[in-house]
Each structure stands twice: as C-alpha cells, then as structure tokens.
Backbone bond lengths (Angstrom), bond angles and torsions (degrees), N, CA, C in turn:
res aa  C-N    CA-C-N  psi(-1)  N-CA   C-N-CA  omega(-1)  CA-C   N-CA-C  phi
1 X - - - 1.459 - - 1.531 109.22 -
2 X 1.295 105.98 130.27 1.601 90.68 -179.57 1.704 96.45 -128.70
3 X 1.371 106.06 175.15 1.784 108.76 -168.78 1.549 98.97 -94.99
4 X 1.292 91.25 141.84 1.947 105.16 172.72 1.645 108.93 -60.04
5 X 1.367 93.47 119.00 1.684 104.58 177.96 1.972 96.04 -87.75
6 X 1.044 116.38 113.65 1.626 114.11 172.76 1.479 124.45 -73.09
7 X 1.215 129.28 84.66 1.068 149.20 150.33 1.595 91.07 120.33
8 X 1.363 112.36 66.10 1.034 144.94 163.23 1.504 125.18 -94.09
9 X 1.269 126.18 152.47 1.754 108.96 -178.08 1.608 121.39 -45.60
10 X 1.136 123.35 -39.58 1.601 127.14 -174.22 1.982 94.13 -73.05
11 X 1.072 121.29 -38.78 1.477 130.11 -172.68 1.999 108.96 -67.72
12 X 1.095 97.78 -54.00 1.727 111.96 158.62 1.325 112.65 -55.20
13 X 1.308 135.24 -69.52 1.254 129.57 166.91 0.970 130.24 -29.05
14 X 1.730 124.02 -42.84 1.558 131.89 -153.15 1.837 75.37 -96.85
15 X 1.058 131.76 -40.21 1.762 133.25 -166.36 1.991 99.62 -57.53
16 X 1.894 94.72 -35.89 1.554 78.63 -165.80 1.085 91.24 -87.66
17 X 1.248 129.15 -67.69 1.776 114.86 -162.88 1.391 112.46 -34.19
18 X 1.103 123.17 -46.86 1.757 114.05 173.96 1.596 130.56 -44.49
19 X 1.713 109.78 -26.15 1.251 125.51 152.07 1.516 117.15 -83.15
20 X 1.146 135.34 -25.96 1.315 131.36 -177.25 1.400 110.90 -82.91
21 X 1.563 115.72 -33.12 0.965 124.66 -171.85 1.892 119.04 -45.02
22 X 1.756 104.20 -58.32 1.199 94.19 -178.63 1.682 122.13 -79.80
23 X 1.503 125.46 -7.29 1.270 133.67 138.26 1.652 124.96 -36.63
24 X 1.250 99.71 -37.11 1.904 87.98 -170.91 1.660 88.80 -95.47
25 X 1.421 130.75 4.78 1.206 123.37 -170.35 1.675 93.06 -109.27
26 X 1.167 124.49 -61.91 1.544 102.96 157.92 1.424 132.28 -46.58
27 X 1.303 127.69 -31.78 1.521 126.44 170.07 1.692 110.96 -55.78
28 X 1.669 100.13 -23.96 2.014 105.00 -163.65 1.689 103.80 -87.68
29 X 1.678 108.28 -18.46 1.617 97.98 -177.45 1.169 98.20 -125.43
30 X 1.785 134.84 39.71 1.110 123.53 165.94 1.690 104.25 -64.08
31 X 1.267 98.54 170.39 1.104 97.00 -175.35 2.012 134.95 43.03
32 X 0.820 109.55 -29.81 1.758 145.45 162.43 1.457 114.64 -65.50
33 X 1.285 122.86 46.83 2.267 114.28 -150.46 1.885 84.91 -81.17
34 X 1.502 117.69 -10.51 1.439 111.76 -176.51 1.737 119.79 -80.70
35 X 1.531 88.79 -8.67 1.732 100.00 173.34 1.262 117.95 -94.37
36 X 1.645 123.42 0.06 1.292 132.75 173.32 1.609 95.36 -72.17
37 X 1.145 136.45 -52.55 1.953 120.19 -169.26 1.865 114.18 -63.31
38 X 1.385 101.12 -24.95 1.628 112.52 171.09 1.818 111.62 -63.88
39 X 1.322 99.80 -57.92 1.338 128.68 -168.87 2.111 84.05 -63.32
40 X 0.989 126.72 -50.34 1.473 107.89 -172.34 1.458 128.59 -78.31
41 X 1.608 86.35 -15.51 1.670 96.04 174.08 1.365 116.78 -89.80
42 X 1.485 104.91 -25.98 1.887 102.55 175.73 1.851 96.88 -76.07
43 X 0.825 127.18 -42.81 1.425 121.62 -167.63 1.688 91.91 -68.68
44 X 1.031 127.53 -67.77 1.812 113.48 174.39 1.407 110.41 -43.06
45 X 1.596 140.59 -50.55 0.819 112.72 167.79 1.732 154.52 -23.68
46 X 1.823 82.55 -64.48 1.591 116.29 -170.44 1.920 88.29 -72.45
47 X 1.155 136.41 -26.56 1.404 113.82 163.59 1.596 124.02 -67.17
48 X 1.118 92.47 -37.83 1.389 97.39 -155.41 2.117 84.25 -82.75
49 X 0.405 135.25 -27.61 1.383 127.44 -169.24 1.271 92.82 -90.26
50 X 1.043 133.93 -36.56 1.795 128.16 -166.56 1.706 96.22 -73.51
51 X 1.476 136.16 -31.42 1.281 151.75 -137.37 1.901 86.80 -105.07
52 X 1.570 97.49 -42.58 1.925 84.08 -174.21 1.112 92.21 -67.31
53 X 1.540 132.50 -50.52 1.588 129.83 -152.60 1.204 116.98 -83.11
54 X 1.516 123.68 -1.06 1.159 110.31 155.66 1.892 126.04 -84.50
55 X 1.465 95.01 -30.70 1.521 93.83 144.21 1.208 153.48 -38.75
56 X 1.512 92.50 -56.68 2.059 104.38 163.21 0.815 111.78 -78.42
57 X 1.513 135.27 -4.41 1.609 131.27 162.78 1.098 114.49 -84.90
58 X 1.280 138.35 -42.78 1.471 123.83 168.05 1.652 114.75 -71.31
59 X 1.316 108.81 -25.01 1.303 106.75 155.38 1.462 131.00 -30.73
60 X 1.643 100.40 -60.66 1.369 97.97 175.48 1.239 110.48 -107.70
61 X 1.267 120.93 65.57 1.770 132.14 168.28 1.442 96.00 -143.14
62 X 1.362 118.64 -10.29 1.614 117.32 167.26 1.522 99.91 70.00
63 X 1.416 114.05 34.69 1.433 118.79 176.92 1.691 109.67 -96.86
64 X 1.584 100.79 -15.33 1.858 111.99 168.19 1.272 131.69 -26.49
65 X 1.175 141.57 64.68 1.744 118.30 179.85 1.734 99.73 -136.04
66 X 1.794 102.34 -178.32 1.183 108.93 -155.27 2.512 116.33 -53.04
67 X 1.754 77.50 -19.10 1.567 78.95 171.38 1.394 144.27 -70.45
68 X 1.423 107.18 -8.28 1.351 118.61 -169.91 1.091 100.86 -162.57
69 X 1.514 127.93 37.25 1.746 123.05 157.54 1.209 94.29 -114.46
70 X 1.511 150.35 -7.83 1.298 130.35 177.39 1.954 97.47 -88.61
71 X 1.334 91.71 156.82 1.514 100.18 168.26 1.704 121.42 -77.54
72 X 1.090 133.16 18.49 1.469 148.69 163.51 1.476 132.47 -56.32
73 X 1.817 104.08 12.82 1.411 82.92 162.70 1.090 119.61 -120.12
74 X 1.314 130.15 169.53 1.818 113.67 -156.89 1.563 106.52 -63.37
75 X 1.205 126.96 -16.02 1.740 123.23 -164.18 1.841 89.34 -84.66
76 X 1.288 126.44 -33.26 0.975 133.34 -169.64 2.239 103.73 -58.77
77 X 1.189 102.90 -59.12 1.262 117.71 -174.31 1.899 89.48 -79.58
78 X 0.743 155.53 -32.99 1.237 137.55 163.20 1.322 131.41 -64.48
79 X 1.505 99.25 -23.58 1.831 105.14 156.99 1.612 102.69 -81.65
80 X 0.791 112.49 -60.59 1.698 101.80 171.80 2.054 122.58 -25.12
81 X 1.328 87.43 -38.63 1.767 93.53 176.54 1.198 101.32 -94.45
82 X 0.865 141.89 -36.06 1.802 146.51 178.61 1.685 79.07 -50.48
83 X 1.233 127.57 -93.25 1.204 146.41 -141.08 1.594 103.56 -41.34
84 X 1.352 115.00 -49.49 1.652 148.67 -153.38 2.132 75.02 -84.62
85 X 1.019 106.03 -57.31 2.088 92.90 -150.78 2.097 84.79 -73.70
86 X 1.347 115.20 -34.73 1.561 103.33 -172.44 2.106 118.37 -70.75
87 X 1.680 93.81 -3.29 1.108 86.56 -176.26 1.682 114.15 -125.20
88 X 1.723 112.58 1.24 1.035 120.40 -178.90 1.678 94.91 -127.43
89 X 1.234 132.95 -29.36 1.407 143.26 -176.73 1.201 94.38 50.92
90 X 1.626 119.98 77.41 1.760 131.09 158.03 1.283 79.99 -110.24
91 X 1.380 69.46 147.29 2.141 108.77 -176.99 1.411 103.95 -92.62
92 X 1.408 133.23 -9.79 1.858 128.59 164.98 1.708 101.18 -92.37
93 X 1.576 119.60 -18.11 1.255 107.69 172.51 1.292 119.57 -82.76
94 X 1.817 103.38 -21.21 1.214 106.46 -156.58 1.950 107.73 -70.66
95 X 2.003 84.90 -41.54 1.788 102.08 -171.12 1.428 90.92 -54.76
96 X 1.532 154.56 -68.49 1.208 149.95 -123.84 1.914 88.07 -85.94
97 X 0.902 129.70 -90.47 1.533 106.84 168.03 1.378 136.55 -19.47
98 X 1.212 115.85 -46.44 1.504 118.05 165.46 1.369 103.43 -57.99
99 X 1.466 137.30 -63.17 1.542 114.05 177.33 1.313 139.68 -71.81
100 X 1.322 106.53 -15.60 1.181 134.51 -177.97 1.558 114.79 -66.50
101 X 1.278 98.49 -35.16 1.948 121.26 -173.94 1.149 103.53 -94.76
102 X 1.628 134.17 -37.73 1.395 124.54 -162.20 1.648 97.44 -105.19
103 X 1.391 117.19 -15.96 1.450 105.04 173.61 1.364 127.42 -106.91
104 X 1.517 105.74 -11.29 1.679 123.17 170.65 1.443 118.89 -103.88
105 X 1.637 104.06 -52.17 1.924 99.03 -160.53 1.587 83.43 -71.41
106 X 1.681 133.07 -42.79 1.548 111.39 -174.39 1.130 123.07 -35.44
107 X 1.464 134.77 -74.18 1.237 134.84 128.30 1.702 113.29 33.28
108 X 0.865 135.36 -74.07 1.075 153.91 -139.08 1.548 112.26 -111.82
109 X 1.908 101.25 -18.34 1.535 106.84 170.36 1.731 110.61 -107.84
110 X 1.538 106.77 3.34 1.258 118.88 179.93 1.626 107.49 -88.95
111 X 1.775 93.94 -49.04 1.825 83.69 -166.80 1.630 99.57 -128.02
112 X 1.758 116.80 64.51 1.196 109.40 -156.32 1.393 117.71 -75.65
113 X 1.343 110.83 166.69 1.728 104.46 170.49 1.128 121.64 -130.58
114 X 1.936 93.73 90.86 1.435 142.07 163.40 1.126 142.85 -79.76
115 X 1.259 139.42 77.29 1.403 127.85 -126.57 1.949 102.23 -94.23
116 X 1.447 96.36 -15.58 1.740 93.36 -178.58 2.558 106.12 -138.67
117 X 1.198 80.29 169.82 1.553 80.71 -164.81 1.688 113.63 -91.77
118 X 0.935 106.33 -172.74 1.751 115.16 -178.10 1.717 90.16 -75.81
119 X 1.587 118.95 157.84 1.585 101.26 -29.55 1.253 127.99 -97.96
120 X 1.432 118.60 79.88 1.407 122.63 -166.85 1.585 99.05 -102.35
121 X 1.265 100.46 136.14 2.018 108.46 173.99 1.123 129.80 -29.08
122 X 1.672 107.80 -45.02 1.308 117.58 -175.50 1.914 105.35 -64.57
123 X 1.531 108.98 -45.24 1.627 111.61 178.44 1.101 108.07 -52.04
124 X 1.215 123.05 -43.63 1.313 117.31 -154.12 1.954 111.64 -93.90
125 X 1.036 108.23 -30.68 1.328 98.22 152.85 1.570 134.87 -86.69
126 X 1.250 114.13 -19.61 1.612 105.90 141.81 1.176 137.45 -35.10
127 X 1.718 108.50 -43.90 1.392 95.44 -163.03 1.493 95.94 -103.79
128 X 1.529 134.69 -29.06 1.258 130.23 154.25 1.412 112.11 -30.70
129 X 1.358 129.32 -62.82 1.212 135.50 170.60 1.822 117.60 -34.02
130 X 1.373 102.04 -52.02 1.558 110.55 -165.35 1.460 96.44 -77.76
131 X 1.329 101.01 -57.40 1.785 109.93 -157.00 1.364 111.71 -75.29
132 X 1.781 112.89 -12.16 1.668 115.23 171.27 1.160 97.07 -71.56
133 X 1.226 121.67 -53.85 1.590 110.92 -172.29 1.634 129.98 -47.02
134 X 2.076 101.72 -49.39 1.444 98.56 162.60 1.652 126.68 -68.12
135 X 0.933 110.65 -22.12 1.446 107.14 -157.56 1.563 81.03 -88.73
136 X 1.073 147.05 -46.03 1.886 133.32 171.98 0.791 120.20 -33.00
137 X 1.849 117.87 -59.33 1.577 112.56 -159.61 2.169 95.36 -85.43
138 X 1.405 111.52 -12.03 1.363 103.62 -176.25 1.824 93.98 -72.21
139 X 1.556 114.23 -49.83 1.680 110.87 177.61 1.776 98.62 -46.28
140 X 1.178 115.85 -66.94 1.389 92.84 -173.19 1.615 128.48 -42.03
141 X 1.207 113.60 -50.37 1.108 126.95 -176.54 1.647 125.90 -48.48
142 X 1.684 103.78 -34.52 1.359 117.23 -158.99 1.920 97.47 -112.52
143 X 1.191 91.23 -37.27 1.396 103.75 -174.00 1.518 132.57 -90.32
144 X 1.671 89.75 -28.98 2.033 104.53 172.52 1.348 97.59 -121.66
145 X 1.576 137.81 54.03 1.702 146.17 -145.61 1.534 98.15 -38.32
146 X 1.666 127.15 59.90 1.228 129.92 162.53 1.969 103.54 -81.13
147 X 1.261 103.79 125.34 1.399 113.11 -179.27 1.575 102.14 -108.27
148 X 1.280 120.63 -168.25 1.109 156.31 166.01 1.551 110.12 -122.07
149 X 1.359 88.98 123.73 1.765 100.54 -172.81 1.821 93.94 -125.12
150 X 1.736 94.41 155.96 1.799 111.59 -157.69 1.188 104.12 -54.71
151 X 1.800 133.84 -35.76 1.874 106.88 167.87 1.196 119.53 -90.21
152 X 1.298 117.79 37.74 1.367 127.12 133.47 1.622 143.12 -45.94
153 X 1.546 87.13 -55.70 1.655 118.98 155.35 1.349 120.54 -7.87
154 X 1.679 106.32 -90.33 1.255 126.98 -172.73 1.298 128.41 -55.48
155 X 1.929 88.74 -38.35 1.553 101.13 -175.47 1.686 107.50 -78.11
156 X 1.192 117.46 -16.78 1.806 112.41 -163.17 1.991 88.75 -87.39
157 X 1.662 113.57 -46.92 1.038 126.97 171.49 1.845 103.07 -26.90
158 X 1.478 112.22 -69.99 1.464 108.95 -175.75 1.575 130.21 -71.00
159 X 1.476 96.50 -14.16 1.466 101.04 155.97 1.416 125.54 -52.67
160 X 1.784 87.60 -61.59 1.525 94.32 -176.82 1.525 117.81 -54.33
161 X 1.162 124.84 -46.51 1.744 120.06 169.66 1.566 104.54 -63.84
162 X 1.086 139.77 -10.88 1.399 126.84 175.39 1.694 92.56 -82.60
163 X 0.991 118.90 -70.09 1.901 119.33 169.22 1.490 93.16 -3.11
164 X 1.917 107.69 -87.57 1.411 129.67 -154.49 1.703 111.17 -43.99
165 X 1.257 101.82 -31.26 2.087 116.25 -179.45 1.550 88.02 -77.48
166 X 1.165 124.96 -60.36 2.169 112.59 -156.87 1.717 82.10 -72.29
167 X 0.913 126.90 -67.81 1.918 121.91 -166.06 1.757 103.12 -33.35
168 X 1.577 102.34 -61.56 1.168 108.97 -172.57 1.793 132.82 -64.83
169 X 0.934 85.67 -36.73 1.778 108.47 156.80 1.157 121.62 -39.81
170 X 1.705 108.51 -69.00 1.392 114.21 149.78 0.970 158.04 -40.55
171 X 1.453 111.46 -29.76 1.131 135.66 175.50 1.850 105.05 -66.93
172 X 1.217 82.18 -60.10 2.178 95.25 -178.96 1.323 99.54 -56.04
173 X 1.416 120.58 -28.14 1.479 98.83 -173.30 1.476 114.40 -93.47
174 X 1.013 108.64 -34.67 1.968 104.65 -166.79 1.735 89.41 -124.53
175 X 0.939 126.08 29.80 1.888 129.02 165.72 0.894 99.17 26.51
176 X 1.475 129.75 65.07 1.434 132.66 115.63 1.356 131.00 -77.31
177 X 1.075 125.03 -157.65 1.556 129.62 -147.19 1.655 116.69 -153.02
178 X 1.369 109.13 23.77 1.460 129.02 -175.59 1.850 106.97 -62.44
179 X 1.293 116.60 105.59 1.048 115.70 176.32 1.295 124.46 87.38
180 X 1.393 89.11 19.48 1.518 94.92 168.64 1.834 118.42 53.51
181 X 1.410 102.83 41.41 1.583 108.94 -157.97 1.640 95.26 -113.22
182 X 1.643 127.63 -22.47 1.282 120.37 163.64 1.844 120.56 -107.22
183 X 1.381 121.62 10.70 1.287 122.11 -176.24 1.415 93.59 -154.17
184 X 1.645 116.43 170.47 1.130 125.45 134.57 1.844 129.07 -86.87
185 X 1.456 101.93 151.98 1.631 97.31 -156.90 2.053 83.17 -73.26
186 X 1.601 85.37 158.06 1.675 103.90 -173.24 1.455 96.10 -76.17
187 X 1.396 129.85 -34.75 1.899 106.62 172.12 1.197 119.71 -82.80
188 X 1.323 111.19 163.61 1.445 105.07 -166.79 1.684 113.45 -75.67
189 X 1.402 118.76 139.21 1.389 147.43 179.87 1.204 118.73 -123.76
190 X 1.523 120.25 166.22 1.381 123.66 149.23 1.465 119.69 -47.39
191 X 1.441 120.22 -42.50 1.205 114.05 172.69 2.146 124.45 -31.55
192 X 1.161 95.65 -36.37 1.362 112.59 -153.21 1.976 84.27 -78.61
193 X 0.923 119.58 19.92 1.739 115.96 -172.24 1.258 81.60 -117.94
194 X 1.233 155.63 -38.28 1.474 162.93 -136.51 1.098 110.71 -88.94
195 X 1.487 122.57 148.00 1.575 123.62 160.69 1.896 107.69 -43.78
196 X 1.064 115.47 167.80 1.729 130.43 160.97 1.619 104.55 -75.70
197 X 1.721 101.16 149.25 1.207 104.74 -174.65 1.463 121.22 -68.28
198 X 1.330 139.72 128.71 1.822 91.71 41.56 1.496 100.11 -114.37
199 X 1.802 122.12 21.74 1.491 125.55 -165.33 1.766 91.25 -57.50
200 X 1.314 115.02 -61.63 1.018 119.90 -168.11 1.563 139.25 -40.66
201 X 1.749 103.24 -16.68 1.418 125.27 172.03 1.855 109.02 -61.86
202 X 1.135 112.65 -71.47 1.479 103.54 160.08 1.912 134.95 -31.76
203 X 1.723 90.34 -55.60 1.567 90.25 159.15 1.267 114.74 -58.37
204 X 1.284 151.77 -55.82 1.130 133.80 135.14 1.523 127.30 76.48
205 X 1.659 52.39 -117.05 2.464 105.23 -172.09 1.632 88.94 -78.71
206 X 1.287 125.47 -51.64 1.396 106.34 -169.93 1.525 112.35 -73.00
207 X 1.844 117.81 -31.25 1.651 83.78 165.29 1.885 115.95 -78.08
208 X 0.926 102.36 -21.00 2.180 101.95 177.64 1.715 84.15 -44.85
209 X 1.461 137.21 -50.63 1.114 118.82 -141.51 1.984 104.03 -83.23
210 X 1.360 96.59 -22.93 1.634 110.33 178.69 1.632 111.42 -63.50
211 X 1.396 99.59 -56.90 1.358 108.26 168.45 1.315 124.04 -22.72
212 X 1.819 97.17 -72.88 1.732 110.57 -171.10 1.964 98.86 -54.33
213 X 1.415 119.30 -35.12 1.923 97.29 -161.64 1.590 87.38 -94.44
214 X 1.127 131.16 -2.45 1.184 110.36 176.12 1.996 99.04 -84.53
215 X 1.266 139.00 -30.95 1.212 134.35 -162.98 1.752 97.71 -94.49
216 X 1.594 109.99 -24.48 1.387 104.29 177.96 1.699 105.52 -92.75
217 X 1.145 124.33 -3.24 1.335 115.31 169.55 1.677 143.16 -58.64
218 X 1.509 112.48 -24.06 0.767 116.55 157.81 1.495 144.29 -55.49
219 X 1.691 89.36 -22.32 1.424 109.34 -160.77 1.694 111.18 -99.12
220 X 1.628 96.35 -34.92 1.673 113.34 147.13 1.154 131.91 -31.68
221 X 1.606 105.34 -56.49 1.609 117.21 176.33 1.304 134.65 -64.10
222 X 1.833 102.74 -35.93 1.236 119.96 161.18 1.399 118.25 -35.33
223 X 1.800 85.19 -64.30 1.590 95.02 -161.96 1.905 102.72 -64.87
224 X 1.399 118.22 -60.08 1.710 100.84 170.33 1.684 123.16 -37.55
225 X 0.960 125.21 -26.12 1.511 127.18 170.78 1.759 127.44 -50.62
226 X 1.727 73.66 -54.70 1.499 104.49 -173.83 1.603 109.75 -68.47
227 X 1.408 116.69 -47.68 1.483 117.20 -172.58 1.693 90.19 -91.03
228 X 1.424 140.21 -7.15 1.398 125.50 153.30 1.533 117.51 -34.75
229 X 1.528 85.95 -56.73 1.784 106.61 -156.59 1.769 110.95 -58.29
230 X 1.643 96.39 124.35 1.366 94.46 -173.94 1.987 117.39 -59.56
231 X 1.466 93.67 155.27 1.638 92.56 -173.04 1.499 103.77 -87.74
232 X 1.615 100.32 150.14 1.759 104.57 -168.86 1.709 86.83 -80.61
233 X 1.756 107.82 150.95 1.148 110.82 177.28 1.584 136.81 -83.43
C-alpha cells in the first residue's frame, strides 16, 4: 500500500483521462448518433455500479458508520443527477449535474481525500467515482450539445441550499459532518483559504455562487454574440 502523492503521476493521470474521457467517447459515435443511447447507459451503469461497490467495500473494511453510509454528500446527489439526466436526458436534471460536477465533484478531483495510491481499491474507485461523474455531464455537454441555459441559475442555486438544509439537518441531528457544513475536511482544500467555522459557511455559498457564472459564462457569451449578430434580411 503506498500513500497518495497529490498531484502526483497516478493523480495527473486520473485528471487527464477524466478530460479525455468524453473526447474518445465523442470520437466513438461520430458519425454513429445511434451509439449515443449505448454510450449513456454504459456510463450510468459504470456509476451506479462503481457507487454500490464502493459501499460493499467499505463494508467489508468495517469502515461503515453513521458518517458515510447515508447518501448526503453533495458528489453523492450529483451522481444521482448525472445518473437521472444520462438515462432520461431532462435538461433541469441535466443543468443541476452539469453544475454540480464542474463546480463541486472538480473540487474533489483536485484536492481529493485519498488516503492510498493506484492500484489500491480505494484509488481507484474514487476517481471512477469522481471522474465518471465529470467526464458524463462534460460527454453530455460536448457530445449530446445539452447546455445550461440562464434560468438554470436560480433553479440549480435552490437546489443547492435545499442540499445545504437535508446535509445540515443531519448534521445537528446525528453529528456528522456531511458537506463539510460542521468542520473543515482534514486534506487540504479550498476550504483551508476560508475564514474558521462557521464564518466560512457564507464564504461558501458566495464562492458556489462564483463558480456557477464562471462555468455558465461561456454559454452567456455565446448567447450575447449570437442575438448581437445582425439578422440576414
């Protein structure tokens, strides 16, 4: 067993394939648009199966308790919408995964908390775990051109505080630590730039809120470009 070096060669690797990933998956149904319903069900699959087995794996490492057997942390409910937009392809499931993945699970593939390296079980379903999630909603995005459009915003916005109430709830009730809403996590994060709790809860929501227009900005610009452009007569 050896310890996770963070942004170490196995850590770089798992960063690129997660970008390559939905590239070699658009390169496989170019032309092919009938291999896109295959392509959404193996990618729902390979989450959802990677998500039980990391369960029955800590299961049997006796790592089980009330902190991490409920589904309460935001990457958790963002595979849940990943799963829900790759197998129904709704565009309100799709936006809440799309921000949810590019402004949280990243996060989480930058400064993960991995305690051992490839190829140990625990690595490898981490980053399957993390990087299935991004590299889906990026295949969707790039590959089935499902965007996120501006009343998107508000609505993913009230998700996310509906998240922060069930996490937080929980937390007060059975003192756990879902979402990082009563501690900062012990590896290093963005968190660790932040005031001490609970200042840092506000910092927060206001960077979650930077996040979302910085990942929806592109798509903003488009659209001002587009309704710039004079109409042919």
């Amino acid at each position: 067993m050896h310890p996770f070096v963070r942004f170490g060669p196995s850590h770089w690797i798992a960063i690129a394939l997660t970008l390559l990933a939905p590239l070699a998956l658009m390169a496989l149904s170019r032309g092919r648009p009938d291999r896109n319903r295959r392509i959404r069900f193996t990618l729902a699959a390979v989450l959802a199966l990677n998500w039980a087995g990391w369960m029955l794996f800590i299961a049997a490492k006796g790592w089980l308790d009330i902190g991490n057997e409920l589904p309460l942390n935001l990457c958790d409910w963002a595979t849940l919408a990943t799963l829900i937009a790759l197998v129904h392809l709704r565009q309100e499931t799709y936006e809440i995964a799309y921000f949810w993945a590019l402004c949280g699970t990243t996060q989480a593939l930058v400064t993960p908390d991995c305690r051992v390296d490839f190829p140990d079980p625990q690595f490898v379903a981490f980053f399957v775990y993390h990087s299935g999630i991004v590299a889906a909603v990026l295949w969707m995005t790039l590959g089935l051109k499902m965007r996120p459009r501006r009343e998107s915003l508000p609505r993913v916005a009230a998700w996310s505080l509906l998240y922060a109430a069930v996490a937080g709830a929980a937390d007060w009730l059975l003192g756990t630590d879902y979402g990082f809403l009563r501690s900062k996590p012990s590896n290093p994060t963005l968190l660790d730039y932040f005031a001490p709790w609970p200042w840092y809860l506000p910092e927060l929501v206001l960077a979650g809120m930077a996040f979302m227009l910085v990942m929806y900005a592109p798509f903003g610009a488009m659209d001002v470009l587009r309704a710039a452009r004079p109409k042919a007569a």
